[in-house]
N, C-alpha and C positions, 0 to 999 in steps of 0.2 A: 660545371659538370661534376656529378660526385663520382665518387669509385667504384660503382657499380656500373657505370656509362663508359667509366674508363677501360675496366673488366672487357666488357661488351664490343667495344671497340679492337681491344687488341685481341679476344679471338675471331675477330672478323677477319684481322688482317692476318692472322697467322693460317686460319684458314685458305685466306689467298695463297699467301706463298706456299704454301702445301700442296695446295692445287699446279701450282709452277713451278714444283718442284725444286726450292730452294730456298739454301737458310736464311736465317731471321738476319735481316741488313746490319751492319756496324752502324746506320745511324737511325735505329729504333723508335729510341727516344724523340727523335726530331720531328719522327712519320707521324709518332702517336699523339703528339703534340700540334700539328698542324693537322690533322685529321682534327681533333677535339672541334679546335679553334673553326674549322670551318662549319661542322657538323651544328654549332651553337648560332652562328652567323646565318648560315644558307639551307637551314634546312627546318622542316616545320619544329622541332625542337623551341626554337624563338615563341611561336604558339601554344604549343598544349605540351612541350617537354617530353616529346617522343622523338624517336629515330628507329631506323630500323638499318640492316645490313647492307639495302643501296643505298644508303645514303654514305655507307663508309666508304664503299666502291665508289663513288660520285667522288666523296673528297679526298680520295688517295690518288684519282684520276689527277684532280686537280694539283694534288703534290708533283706528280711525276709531270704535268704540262708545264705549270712553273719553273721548274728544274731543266727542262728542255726546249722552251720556248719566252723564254725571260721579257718581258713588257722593256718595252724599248722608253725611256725617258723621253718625255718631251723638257725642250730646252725653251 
């Protein structure tokens, strides 16, 4: 993704928490980075190099399920 996608992204998410009334997390960096990663993976991006603003919503979702519902290893 270049830096105009990246731009795009994090006023998405800043957007968000403004909506929710609260500051920008101490782990920023981590959000906007697995946001990207997913957005490039799971989203028509992979096809014609678009995205739009639910799709940030979709993979910020998926940050915070990861983070609260952790994949159980299989052994």
């Amino acid at each position: 993704m270049d830096e105009k996608s990246k731009t795009f992204i994090e006023q998405c998410l800043i957007k968000l928490w403004q909506s929710l009334n609260l500051d920008r997390p101490s782990n920023w960096d981590s959000i906007v980075d697995f946001v990207m990663e997913d957005i490039a993976v799971a989203s028509s991006y992979l096809i014609d190099g678009n995205f739009n603003s639910d799709d940030v919503g979709i993979a910020f979702r998926r940050f915070v399920e990861q983070r609260q519902f952790p994949r159980v290893m299989e052994h």
